[in-house]
N, C-alpha and C positions, 0 to 999 in steps of 0.2 A: 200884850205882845204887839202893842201898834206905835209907831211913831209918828207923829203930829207933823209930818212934811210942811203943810203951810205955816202952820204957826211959827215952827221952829226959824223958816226964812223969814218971818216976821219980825222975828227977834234976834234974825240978825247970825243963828247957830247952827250955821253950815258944816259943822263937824261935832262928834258928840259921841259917849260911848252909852250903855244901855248893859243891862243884867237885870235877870225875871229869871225865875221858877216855875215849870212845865210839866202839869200832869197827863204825862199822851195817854191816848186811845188806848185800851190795854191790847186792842186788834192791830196795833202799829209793828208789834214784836212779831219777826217771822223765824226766832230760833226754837226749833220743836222746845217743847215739856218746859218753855222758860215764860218767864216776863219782867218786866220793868221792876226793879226794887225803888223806890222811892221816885222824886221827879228829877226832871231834865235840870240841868243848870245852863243856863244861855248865857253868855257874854259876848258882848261884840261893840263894833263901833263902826258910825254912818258920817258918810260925807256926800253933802249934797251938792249936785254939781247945777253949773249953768241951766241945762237945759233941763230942767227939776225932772233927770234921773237921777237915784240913790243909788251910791255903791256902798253893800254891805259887808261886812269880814267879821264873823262870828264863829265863836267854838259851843259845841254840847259836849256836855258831859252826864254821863248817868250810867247805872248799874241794870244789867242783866242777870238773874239769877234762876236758876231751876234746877234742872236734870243735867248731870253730865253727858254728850252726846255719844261717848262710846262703853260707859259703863252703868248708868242711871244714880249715881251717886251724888249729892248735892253740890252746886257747883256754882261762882258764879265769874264775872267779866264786867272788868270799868273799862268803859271807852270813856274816849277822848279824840274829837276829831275838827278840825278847823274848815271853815268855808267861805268861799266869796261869791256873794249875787248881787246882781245888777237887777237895780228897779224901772221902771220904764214907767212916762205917765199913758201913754197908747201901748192898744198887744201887740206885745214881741212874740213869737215864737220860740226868741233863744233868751229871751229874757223874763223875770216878771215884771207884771203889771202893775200897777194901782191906780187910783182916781184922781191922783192930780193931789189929794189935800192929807189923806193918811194911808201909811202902809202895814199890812196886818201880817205879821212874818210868821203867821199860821202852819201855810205851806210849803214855806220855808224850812222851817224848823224840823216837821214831820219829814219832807223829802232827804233832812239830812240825817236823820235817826233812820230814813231807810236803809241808804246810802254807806251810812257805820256802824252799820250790824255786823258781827262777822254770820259765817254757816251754819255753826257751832261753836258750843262752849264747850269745855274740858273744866275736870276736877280739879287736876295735876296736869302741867305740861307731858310730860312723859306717860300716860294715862295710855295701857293696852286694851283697854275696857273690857268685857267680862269673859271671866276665865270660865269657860266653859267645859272644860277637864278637871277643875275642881271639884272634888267628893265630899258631901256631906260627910261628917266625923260622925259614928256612932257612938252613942252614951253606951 
């Protein structure tokens, strides 16, 4: 998950796209009773500008799965969400950083899997979750 900022102006490839496969943290997931089914999908694409900050525009994509949140039923959530960061070679505050030679979209990535989470998942859109006035049938 790094791109090669100097080399790339070395050679001249001041714009460029990029795709990788992300196994997050399994502590990255903050929807109760779920977690990550498989990994992250990254795509994006960098443009390097004069003053070697990088602007990036990348989409995640990846599954959510567990406990439905209003009935406990198995359930799960594809997101899909797009983003834009600015790289900076000194700290920004409203930006990130890197060192001048590679950028490691580590924190990137993670802040944007924060970011498109939802609160919860549901089974079923329309999911009343558990009926609590339902009586066991006896045999």
């Amino acid at each position: 998950m790094k791109i090669q900022v100097k080399k790339l102006n070395a050679l001249k490839k001041y714009t460029g796209g990029f795709e990788f496969e992300y196994e997050p943290p399994a502590d990255l997931c903050l929807v109760p009773l779920c977690g990550f089914e498989g990994s992250v999908r990254v795509t994006g694409n960098y443009e390097i500008y004069d003053d070697d900050s990088v602007g990036i525009d990348y989409t995640v994509k990846y599954r959510i799965k567990g406990q439905c949140s209003y009935c406990l039923n198995e359930a799960f959530k594809d997101i899909e969400q797009s983003f834009e960061v600015l790289f900076v070679p000194e700290d920004d505050a409203d930006n990130y950083s890197y060192d001048g030679v590679t950028i490691d979209l580590t924190t990137a990535v993670n802040d944007a899997i924060l970011f498109s989470q939802p609160n919860l998942i549901l089974c079923r859109d329309d999911c009343a979750g558990i009926d609590v006035n339902n009586k066991i049938k006896e045999e």
